[in-house]
C-alpha positions as CSV (number, residue, x, y, z in Angstrom):
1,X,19.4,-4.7,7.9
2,X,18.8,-1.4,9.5
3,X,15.9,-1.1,12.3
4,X,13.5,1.8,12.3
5,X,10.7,1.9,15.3
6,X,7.7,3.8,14.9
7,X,5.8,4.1,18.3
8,X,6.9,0.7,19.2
9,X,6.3,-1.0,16.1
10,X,9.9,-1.8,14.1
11,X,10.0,-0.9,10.0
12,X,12.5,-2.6,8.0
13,X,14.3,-0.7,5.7
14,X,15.5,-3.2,2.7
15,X,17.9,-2.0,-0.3
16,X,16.0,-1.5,-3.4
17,X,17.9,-4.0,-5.3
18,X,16.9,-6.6,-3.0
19,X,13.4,-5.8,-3.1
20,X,12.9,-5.9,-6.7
21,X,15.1,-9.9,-6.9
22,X,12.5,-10.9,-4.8
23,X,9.9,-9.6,-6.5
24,X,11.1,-10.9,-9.7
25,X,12.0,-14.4,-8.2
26,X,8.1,-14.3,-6.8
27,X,6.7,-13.2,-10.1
28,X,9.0,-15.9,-11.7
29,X,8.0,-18.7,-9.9
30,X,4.7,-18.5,-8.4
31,X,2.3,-16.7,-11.4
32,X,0.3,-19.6,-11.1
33,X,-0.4,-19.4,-7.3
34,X,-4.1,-19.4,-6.7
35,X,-5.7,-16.4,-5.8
36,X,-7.1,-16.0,-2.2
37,X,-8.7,-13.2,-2.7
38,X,-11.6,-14.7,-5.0
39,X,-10.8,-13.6,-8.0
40,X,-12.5,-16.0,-9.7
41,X,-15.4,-13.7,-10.4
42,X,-13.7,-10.9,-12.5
43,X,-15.5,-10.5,-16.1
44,X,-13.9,-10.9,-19.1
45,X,-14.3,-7.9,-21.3
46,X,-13.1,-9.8,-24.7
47,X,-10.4,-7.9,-25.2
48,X,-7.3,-9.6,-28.2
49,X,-5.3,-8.8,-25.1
50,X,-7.0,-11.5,-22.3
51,X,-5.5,-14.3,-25.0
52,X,-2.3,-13.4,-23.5
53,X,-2.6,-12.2,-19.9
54,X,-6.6,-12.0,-18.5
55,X,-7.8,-10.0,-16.2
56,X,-7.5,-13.0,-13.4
57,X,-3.6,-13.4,-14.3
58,X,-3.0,-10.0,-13.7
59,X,-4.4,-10.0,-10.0
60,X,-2.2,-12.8,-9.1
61,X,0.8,-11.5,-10.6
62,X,0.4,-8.0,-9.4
63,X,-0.3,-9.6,-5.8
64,X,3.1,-11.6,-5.6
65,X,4.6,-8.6,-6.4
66,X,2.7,-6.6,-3.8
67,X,3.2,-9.0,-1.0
68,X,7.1,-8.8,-2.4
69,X,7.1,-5.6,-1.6
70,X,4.9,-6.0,1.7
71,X,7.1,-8.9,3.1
72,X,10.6,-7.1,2.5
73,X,9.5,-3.8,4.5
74,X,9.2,-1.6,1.7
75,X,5.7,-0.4,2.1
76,X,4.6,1.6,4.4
77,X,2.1,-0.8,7.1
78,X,1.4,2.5,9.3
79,X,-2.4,1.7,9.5
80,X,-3.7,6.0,9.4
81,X,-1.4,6.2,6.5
82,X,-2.7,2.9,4.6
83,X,-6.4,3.9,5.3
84,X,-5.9,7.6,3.9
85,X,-4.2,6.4,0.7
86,X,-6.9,3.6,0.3
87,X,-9.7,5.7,0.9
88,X,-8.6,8.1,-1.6
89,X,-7.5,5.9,-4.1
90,X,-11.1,4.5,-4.1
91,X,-13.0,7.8,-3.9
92,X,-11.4,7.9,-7.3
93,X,-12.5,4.3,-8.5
94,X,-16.1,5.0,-7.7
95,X,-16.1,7.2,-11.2
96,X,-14.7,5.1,-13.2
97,X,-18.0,3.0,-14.1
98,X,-15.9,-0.6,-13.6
99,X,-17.2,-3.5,-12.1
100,X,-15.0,-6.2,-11.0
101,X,-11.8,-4.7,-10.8
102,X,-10.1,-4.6,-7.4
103,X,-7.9,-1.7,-6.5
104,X,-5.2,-1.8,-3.5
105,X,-3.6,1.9,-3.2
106,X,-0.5,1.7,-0.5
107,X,2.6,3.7,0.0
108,X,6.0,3.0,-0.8
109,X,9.2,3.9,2.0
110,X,11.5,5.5,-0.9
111,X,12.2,9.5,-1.5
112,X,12.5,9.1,-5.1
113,X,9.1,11.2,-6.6
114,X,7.4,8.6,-8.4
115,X,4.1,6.3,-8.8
116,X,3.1,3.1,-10.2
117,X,0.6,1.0,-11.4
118,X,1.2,-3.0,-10.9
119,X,-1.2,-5.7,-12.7
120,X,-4.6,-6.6,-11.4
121,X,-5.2,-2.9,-9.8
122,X,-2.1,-2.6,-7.3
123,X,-0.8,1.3,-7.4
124,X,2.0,3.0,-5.1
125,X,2.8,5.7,-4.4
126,X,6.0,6.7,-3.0
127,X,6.9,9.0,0.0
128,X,8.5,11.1,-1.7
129,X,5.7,12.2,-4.4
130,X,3.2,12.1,-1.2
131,X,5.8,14.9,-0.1
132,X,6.3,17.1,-2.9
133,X,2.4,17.4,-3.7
134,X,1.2,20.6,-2.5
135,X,-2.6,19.6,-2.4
136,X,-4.9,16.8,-2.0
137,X,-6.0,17.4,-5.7
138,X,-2.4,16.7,-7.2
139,X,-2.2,13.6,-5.3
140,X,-5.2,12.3,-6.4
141,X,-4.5,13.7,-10.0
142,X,-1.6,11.5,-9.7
143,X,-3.7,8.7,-8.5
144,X,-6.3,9.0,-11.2
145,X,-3.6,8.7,-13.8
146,X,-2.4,5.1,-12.3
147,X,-6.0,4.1,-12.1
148,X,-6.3,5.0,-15.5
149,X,-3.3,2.9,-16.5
150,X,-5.4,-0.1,-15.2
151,X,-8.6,0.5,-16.4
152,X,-7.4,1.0,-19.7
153,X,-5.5,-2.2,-19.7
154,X,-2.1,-0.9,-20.9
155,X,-0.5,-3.4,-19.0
156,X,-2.0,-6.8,-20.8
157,X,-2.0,-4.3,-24.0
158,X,1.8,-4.0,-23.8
159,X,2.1,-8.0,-23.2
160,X,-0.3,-7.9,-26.1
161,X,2.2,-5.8,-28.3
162,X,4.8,-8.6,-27.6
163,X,3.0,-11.9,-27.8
164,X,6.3,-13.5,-29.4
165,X,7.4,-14.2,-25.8
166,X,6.0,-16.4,-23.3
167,X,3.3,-15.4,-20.3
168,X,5.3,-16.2,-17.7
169,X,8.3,-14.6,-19.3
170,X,6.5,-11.5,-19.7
171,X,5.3,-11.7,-16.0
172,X,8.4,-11.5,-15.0
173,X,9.8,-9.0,-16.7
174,X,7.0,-6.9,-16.0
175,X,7.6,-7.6,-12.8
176,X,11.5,-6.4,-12.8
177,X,10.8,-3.5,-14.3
178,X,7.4,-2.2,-12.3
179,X,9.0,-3.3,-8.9
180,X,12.6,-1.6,-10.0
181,X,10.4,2.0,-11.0
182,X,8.8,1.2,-7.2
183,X,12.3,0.6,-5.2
184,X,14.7,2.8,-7.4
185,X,16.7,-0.3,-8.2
186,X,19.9,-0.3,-10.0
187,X,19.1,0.1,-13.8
188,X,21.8,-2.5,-14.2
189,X,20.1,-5.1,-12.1
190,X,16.9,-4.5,-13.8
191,X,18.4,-4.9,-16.9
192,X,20.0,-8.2,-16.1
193,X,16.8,-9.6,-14.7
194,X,15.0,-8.5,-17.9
195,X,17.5,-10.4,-19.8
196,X,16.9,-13.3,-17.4
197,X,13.6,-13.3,-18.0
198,X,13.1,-13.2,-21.8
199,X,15.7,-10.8,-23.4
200,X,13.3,-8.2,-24.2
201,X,14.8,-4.9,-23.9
202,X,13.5,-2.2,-20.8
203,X,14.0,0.9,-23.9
204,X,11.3,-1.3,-26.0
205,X,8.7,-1.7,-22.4
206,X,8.9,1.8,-21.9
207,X,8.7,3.1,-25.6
208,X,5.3,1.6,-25.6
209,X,4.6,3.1,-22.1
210,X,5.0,6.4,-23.3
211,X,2.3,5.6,-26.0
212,X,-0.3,5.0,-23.2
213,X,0.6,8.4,-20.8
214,X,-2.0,10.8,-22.6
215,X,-4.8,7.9,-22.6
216,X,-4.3,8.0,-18.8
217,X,-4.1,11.8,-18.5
218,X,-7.2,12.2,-20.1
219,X,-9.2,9.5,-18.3
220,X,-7.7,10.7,-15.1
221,X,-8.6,14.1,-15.3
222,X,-12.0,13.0,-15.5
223,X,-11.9,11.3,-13.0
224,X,-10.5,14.0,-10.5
225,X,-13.0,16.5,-12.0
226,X,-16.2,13.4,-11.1
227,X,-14.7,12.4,-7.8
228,X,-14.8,16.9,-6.6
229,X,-10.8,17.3,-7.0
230,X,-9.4,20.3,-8.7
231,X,-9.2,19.3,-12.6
232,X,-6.2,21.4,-12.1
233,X,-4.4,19.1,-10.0
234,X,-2.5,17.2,-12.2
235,X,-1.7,20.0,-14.8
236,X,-0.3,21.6,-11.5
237,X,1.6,18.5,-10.2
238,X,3.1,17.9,-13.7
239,X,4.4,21.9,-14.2
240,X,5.9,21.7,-10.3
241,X,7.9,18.5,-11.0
242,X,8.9,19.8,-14.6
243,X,9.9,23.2,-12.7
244,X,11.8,21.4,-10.2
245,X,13.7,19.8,-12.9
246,X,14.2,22.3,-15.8
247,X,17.6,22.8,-14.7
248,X,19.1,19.4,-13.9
249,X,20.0,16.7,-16.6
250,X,18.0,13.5,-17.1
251,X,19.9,11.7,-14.7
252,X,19.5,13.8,-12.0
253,X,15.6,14.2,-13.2
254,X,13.0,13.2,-10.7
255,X,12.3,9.7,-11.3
256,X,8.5,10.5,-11.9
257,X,9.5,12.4,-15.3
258,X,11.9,9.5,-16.3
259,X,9.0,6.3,-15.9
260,X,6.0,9.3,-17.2
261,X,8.2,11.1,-19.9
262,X,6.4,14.9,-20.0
263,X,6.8,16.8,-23.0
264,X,5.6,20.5,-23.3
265,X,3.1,19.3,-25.5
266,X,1.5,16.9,-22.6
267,X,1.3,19.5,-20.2
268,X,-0.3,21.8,-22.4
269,X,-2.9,19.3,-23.6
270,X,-3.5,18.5,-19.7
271,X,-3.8,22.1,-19.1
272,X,-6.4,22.3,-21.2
273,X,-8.4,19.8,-20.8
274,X,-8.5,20.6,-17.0
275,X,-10.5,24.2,-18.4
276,X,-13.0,22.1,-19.8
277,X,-14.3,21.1,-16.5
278,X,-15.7,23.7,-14.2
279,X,-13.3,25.0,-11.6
280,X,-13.6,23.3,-8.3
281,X,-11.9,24.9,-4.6
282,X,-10.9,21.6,-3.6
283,X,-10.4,22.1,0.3
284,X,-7.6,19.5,1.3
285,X,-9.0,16.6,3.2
286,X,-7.3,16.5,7.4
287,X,-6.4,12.8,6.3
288,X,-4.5,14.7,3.8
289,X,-2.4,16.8,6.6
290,X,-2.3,13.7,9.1
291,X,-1.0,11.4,6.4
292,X,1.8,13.7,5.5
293,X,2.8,14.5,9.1
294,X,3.3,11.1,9.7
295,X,5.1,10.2,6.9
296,X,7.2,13.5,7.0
297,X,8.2,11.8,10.6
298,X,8.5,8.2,9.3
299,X,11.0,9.1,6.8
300,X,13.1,11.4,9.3
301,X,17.0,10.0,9.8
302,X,15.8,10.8,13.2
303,X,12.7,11.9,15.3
304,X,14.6,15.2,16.2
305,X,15.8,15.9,12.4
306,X,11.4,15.5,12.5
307,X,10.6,18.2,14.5
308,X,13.4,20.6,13.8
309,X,11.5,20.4,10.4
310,X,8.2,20.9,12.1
311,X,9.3,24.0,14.3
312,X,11.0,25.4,11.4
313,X,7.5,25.1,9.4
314,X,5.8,26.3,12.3
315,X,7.2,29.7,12.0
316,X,5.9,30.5,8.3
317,X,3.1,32.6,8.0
318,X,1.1,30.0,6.3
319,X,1.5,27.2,7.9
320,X,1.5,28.8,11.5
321,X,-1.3,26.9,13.9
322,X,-2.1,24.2,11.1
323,X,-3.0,20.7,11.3
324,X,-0.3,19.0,9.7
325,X,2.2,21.0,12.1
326,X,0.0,20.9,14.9
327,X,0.2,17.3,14.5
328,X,3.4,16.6,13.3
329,X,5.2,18.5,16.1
330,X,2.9,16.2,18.6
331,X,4.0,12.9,16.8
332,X,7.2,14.0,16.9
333,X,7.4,15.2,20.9
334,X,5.5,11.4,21.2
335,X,8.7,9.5,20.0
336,X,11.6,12.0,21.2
337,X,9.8,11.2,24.9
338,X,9.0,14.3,25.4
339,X,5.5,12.7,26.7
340,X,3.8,16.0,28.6
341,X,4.2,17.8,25.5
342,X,2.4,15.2,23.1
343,X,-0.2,15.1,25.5
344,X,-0.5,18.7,26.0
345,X,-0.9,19.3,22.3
346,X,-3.0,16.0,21.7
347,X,-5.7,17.4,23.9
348,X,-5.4,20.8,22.6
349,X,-5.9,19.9,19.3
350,X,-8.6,17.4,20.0
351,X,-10.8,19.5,21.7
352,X,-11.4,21.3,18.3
353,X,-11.7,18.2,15.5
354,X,-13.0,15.5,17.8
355,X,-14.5,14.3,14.3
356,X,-10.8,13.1,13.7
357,X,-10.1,9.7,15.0
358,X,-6.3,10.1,14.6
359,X,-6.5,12.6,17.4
360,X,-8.1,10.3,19.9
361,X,-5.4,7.6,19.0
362,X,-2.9,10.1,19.2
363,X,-4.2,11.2,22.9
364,X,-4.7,7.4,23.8
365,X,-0.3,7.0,23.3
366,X,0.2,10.1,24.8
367,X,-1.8,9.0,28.1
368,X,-0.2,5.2,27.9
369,X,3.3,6.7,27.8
370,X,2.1,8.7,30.6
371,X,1.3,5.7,32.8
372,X,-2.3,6.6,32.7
373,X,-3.8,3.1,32.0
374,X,-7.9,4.1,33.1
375,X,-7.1,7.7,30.9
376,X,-5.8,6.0,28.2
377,X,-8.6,2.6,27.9
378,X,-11.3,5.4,28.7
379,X,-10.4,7.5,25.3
380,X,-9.9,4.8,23.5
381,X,-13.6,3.4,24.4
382,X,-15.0,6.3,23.8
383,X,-13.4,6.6,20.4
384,X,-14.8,3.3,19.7
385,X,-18.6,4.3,20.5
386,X,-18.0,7.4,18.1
387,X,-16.4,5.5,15.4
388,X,-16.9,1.8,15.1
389,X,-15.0,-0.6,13.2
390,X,-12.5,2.0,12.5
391,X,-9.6,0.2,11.4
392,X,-6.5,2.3,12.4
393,X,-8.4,2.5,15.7
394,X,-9.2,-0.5,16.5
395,X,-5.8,-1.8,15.8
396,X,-4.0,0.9,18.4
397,X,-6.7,0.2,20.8
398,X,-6.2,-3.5,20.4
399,X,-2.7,-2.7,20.9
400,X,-2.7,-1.0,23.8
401,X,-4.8,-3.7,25.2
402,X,-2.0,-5.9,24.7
403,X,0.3,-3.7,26.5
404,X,-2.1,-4.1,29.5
405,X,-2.4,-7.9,29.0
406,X,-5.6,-8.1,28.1
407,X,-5.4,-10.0,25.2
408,X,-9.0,-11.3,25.6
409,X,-10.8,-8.1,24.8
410,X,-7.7,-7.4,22.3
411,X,-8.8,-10.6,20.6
412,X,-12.5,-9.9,20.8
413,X,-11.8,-6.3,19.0
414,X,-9.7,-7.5,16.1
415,X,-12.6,-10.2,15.6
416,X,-15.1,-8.3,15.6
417,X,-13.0,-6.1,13.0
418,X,-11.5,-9.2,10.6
419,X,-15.6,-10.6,10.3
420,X,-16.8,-7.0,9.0
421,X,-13.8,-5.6,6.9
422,X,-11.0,-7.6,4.6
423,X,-7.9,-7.3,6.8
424,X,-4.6,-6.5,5.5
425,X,-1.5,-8.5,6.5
426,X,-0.3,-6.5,9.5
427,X,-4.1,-7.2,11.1
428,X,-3.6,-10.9,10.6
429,X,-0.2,-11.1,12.1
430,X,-1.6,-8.7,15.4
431,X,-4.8,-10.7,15.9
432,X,-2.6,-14.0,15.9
433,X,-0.2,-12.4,18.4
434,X,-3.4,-11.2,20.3
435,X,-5.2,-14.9,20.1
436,X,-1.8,-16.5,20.9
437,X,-1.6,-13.9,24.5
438,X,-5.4,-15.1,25.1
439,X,-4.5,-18.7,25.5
440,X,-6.5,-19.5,21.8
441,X,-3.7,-21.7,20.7
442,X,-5.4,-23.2,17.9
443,X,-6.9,-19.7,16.7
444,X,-3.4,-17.9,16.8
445,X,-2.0,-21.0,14.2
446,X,-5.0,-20.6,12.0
447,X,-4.7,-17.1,11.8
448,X,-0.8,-17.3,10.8
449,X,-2.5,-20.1,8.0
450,X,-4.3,-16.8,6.7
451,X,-1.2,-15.0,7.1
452,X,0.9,-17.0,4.6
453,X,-1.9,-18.0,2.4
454,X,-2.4,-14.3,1.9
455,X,0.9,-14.2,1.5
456,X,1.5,-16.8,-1.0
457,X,3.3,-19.3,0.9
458,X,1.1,-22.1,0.8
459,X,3.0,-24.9,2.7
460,X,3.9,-22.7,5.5
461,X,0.1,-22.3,5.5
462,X,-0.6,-25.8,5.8
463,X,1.7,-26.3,8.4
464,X,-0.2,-23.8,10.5
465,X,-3.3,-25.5,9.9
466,X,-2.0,-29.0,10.6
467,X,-0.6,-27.7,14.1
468,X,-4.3,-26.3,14.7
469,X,-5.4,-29.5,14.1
470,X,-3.6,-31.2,17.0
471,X,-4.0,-28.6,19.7
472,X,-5.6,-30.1,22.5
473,X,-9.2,-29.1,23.6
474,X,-10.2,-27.8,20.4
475,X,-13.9,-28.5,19.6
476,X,-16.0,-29.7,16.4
477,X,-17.1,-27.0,14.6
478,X,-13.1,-25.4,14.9
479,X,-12.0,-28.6,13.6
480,X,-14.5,-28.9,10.6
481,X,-13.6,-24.8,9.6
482,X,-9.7,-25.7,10.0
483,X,-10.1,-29.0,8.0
484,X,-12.0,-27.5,5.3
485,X,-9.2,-24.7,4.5
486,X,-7.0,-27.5,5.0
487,X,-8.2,-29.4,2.0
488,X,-8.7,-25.8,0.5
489,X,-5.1,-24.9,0.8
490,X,-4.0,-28.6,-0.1
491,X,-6.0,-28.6,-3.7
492,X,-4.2,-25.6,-4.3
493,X,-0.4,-27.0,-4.3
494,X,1.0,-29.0,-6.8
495,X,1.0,-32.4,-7.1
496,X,4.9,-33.7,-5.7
497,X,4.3,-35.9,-9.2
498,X,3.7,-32.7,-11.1
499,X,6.5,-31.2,-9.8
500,X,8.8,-34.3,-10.4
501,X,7.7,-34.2,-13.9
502,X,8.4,-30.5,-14.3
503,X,12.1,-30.8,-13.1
504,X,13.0,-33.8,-15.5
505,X,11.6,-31.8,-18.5
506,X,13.4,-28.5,-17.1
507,X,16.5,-31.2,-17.0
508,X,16.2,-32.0,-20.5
């Protein structure tokens, strides 16, 4: 299993075949795990379709399949890149007049152009779409389209259209086929795990896909025109990737045209009703440019193979002096050592968008790299004052504490940051390491409880907890919060009799 590291921090490249077994086996087996995230609380909106898969059902499958994905390094954890993708995905939810429904937008590590919507609100996007946009607005055009795929329920109305077969069945085959689309697995292997699952064919799932694509062009569009995106974007995004393609056959298609089938009809009808909105000059956004830079480097074979691509687009006449090469060629100079010249161009570009907290973080590396531990702790304190509780921020500053072992203040930060915003995974597994380094034994294990429980794993969980439990020194009110999840996390997992019970009638 190949190793990639990204300014320090290794990314795991997995096969996509791999990725979408485990998601499948996940789906599979634990569609009844309970849902951390509170769930509990999402409305009902009556439709024939809840009677088969509701609303709550859908979050949990569509998180075991996320933290499938999360857990075998196929997403993208860079936090800038997380928080742009997130922040857009839910300038777009705003508009869409739903209460209830959670969204999680992240990134998926694979060049094939494509997107996705999973149940319960979970849309990726890949790399290699992110790449081949040309503006913000056709990146959120395609966002608005997989939001539309969710509030419109095509999901539960496609488990709907086959209520013959089971739930869980279903669930899983969903799954197979929604994490195979994500990873680019083997069509073969999907197949085979569909046939696992229930025998329902993939052609049948994606016939009645196809019925649902204009529903979600015309709902996104809206939504891009209400959320001050060019209508136009995804009218343009569609005509580039069908231009890209006209002369290739299907199988060398881009994957985006093969899981969104485009007819001339569709674009045309997109096209159109983009007029109907008044044109916007949508400006692209810098966490736009940043996002791209990084990802441009992330993907690289190698840092150097990064900047040559940089330099070379450097040198055209539009892109000479921008952001995203300005940046790009500094990220790039950052992990190719080349440490002067990161910091050189760090400052320089810092000194005209210090509204840009990527910058400051960027500057912070360059000056640790340097050696310069007061430099580095002084921008990254500053940063702080101008943009607290900035989560990409606080994490590299934390970071860097941790480099200077002093995991105290690293901990303080990344508590301060876990009691004000929902964490993702990555920020549980740093503030444990950080607690851990600052001698808060019992802390560090409770965190790592979180960790799994978010995760799904709920015996690894308890374990965690019970090893909080018998650290030495710890005092009352740490022991009452760690026995309450305790019992929390032990209502939640099957009874050993249930599960007895289950096997014998699996047996029979």
């Amino acid at each position: 299993m190949p190793f990639k590291t990204i300014f320090g921090v290794p990314c795991v490249r997995v096969a996509g075949a791999r990725c979408a077994l485990l998601a499948l086996a996940a789906t599979a087996t634990l569609v009844a795990a309970p849902a951390f995230a509170n769930t509990d609380d999402l409305p009902d909106i009556g439709s024939p379709s809840d009677a088969i898969l509701s609303q709550k059902l859908e979050s949990q499958i569509g998180r075991q399949i996320y933290y499938s994905l999360v857990q075998s390094g196929t997403v993208i954890t860079d936090p800038e890149v997380q928080e742009y993708i997130q922040n857009l995905g839910m300038r777009l939810v705003s508009h869409a007049g739903i209460d209830g429904q959670r969204f999680q937008f992240f990134v998926v590590d694979s060049p094939i152009i494509n997107a996705f919507a999973l149940p319960g609100g979970y849309v990726g996007i890949h790399t290699g779409l992110l790449l081949a946009t040309r503006t913000e607005s056709e990146l959120a055009g395609v966002l608005a389209h997989e939001i539309s795929h969710v509030t419109q329920r095509h999901i539960s109305r496609a488990v709907f259209a086959n209520q013959r077969a089971s739930t869980i069945s279903l669930a899983a085959m969903l799954g197979a086929i929604l994490v195979g689309v994500a990873t680019g697995a083997d069509p073969g292997l999907i197949q085979g795990a569909i046939g696992a699952a229930q025998g329902i064919s993939i052609e049948q799932q994606i016939g009645f896909t196809r019925s649902n694509e204009k529903e979600a062009d015309r709902v996104g569009i809206g939504l891009l025109a209400n959320a001050g995106f060019d209508p136009s974007g995804m009218p343009d995004f569609f005509e580039t990737i069908g231009r890209s393609s006209a002369t290739l056959s299907e199988n060398k298609a881009p994957e985006f045209l093969l899981t969104h089938p485009l007819s001339s009809d569709r674009m045309a009808e997109t096209r159109d009703r983009a007029k109907q909105y008044p044109k916007v000059e949508a400006v692209d956004s810098s966490g736009y440019s940043l996002a791209r830079a990084r990802v441009q480097l992330f993907t690289a074979s190698r840092p150097e193979v990064a900047m040559e691509y940089f330099r070379a687009e450097s040198t055209k006449p539009d892109k000479v002096g921008t952001l995203e090469v300005e940046y790009g060629i500094a990220l790039a100079a950052l992990e190719l050592g080349e440490y002067e010249e990161a910091n050189r161009r760090f400052s320089s570009l810092l000194q005209n968008n210090e509204e840009i907290v990527a910058l400051h973080s960027g500057m912070g590396l360059s000056q640790v790299t340097l050696g310069e531990k007061e430099e580095a702790l002084a921008t990254f304190q500053h940063a702080m004052k101008l943009f607290p509780r900035n989560i990409p921020l606080t994490v590299r500053y934390a970071e860097t504490l941790l480099r200077y072992d002093e995991a105290v203040e690293a901990h303080a930060v990344l508590l301060d940051l876990l009691n004000q915003v929902p964490p993702t995974l990555e920020q549980i597994r740093l503030i444990a390491l950080a607690a851990n380094a600052a001698g808060d034994t019992a802390d560090a294990h409770q965190y790592m409880a979180e960790y799994h429980a978010m995760s799904g794993s709920l015996q690894p969980a308890i374990d965690q907890l019970q090893l909080a439990l018998s650290t030495p020194g710890i005092d009352s009110v740490q022991r009452a919060r760690f026995m309450a999840r305790l019992k929390q996390f032990q209502e939640y997992l099957p009874d050993r009799q249930d599960e007895e019970k289950s096997g014998n009638e699996r047996g029979n």
